[in-house]
C-alpha positions in Angstrom: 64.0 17.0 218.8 62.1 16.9 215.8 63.6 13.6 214.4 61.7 12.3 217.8 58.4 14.3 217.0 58.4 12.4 213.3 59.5 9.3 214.3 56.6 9.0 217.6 54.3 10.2 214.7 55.4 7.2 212.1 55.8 4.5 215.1 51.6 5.1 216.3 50.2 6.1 213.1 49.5 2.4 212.0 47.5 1.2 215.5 44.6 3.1 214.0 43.9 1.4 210.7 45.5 -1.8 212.4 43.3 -1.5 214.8 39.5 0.0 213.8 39.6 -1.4 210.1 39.7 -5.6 211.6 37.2 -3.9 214.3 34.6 -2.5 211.9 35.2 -5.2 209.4 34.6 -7.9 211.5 32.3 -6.6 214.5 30.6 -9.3 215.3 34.0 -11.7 215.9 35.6 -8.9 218.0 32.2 -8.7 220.0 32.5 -12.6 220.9 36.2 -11.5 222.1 35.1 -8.9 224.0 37.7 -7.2 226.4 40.2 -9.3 224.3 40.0 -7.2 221.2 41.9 -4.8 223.1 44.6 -7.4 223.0 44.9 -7.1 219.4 47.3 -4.1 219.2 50.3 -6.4 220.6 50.2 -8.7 217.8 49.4 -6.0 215.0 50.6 -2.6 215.8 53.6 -3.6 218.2 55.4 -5.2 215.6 55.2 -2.4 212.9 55.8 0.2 215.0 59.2 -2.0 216.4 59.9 -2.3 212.4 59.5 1.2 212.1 61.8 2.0 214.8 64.4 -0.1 214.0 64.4 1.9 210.3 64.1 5.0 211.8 67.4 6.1 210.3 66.4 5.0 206.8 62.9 6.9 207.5 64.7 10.1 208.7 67.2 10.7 206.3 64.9 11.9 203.5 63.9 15.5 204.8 63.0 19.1 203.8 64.1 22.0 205.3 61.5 24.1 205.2 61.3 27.7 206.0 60.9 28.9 209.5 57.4 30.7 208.4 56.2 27.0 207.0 57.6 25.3 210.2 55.3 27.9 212.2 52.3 26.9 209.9 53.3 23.1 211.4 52.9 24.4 214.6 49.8 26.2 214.5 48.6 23.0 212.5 49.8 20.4 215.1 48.5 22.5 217.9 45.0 22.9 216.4 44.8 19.7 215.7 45.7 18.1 219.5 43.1 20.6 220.5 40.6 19.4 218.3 41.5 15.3 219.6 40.9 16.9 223.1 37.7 18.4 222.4 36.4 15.4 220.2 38.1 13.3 223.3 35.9 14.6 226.1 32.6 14.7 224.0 33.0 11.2 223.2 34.2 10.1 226.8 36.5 7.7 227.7 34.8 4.6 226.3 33.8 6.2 222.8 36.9 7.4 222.1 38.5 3.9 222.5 35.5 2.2 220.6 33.9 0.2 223.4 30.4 0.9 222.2 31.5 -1.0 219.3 32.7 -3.6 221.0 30.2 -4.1 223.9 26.9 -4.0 222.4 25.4 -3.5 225.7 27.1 -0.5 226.6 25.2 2.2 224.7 26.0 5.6 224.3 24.3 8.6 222.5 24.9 10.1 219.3 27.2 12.6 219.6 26.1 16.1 217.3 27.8 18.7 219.4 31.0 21.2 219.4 32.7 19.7 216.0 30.4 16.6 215.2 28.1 19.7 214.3 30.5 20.4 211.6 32.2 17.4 210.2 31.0 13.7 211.4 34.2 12.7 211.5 36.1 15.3 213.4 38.9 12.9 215.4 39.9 12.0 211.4 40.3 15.8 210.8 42.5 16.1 213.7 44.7 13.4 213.0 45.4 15.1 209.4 46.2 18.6 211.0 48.0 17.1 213.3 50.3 15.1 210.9 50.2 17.9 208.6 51.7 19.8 211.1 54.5 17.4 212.3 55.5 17.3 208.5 55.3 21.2 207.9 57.7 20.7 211.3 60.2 18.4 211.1 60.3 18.1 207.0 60.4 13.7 207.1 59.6 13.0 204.2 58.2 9.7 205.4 55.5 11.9 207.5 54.0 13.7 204.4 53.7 10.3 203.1 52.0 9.2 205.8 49.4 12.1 206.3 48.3 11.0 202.2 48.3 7.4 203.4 46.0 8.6 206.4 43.5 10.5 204.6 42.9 7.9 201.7 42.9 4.8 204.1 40.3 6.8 206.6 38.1 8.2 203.9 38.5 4.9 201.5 38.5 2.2 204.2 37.8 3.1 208.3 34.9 5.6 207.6 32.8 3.9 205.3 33.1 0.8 207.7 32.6 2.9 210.8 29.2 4.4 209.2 27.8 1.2 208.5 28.4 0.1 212.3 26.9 3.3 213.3 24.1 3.2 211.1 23.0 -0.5 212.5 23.4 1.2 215.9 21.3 4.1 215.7 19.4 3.9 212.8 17.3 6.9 211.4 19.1 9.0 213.8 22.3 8.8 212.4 20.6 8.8 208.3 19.5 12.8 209.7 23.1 12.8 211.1 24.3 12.6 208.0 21.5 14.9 205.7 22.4 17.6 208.6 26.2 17.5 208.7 27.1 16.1 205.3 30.7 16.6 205.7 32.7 13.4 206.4 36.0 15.2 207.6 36.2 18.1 205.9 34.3 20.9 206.6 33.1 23.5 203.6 34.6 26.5 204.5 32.9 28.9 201.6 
């Protein structure tokens, strides 16, 4: 069961930097495409994620078994996390949380600062990381705890600094005090 948990975690991992880095990169082109950016995924994620599967036995063989103490650490990670994408999920809506703002410049939306956005700015990133964290504190893949480094250097390196310049063009001052208020990106200082 947890060979299924890792692999499902390596398989959709990449349809969010294949997706959002071309989207914030190139905002203007995928605005002319309109409802056909969401099109995109078939030619970039469905491939990698049908190479991925077809290596899945390479990818699973390099594992750690960890104690049953660190496996329940997973848990509570993962679960926190898919709590957090929930919470993050509703606040944003439907639309936000698959980017449509972005992509449909008339479609405008608010700022959201509530529930975690008060905290971090970024607080779908954060779960992604505990809940990766957590599938690799679970299963032990190797290729997971890889991928949860990958995540967090190609979000905070690449996706976020694009994704504040698009939301800096669309709300302006608002979003500068955004940031002076909550000046965490994704993680929050806990001391």
């Amino acid at each position: 069961m947890t060979d299924y948990l890792a692999i499902a975690t390596i398989m959709f991992w990449p349809v969010i930097p294949l997706f959002w880095t071309p989207v914030h990169f190139a905002l203007g082109f995928f605005r002319k495409l309109g409802i056909f950016t969401y099109i995109m995924p078939l030619f970039t994620w469905v491939p990698v994620a049908y190479l991925v599967f077809l290596n899945r036995a390479f990818l699973l063989n390099y594992k750690t078994d960890f104690p049953l103490i660190v496996n329940a650490a997973g848990m509570v990670l993962f679960l926190t996390g898919a709590s957090l994408h929930i919470w993050t999920a509703k606040l944003l809506g439907i639309l936000g949380i698959i980017g449509v703002p972005e992509v449909f410049s008339k479609i405008k939306e608010n700022l959201v600062i509530a529930g975690p956005f008060s905290i971090v700015r970024h607080p779908t990133y954060l779960a992604h990381t505990l809940i990766f964290s957590g599938v690799f504190l679970i299963t032990g893949v190797s290729a997971v705890g890889i991928l949860t480094v990958m995540d967090l250097i190609v979000i905070n390196t690449i996706i976020i600094p694009l994704e504040e310049r698009e939301l800096l063009r669309r709300f302006g001052e608002e979003y500068q005090q955004y940031k002076r208020d909550v000046p965490f990106r994704v993680f929050p200082r806990i001391f």
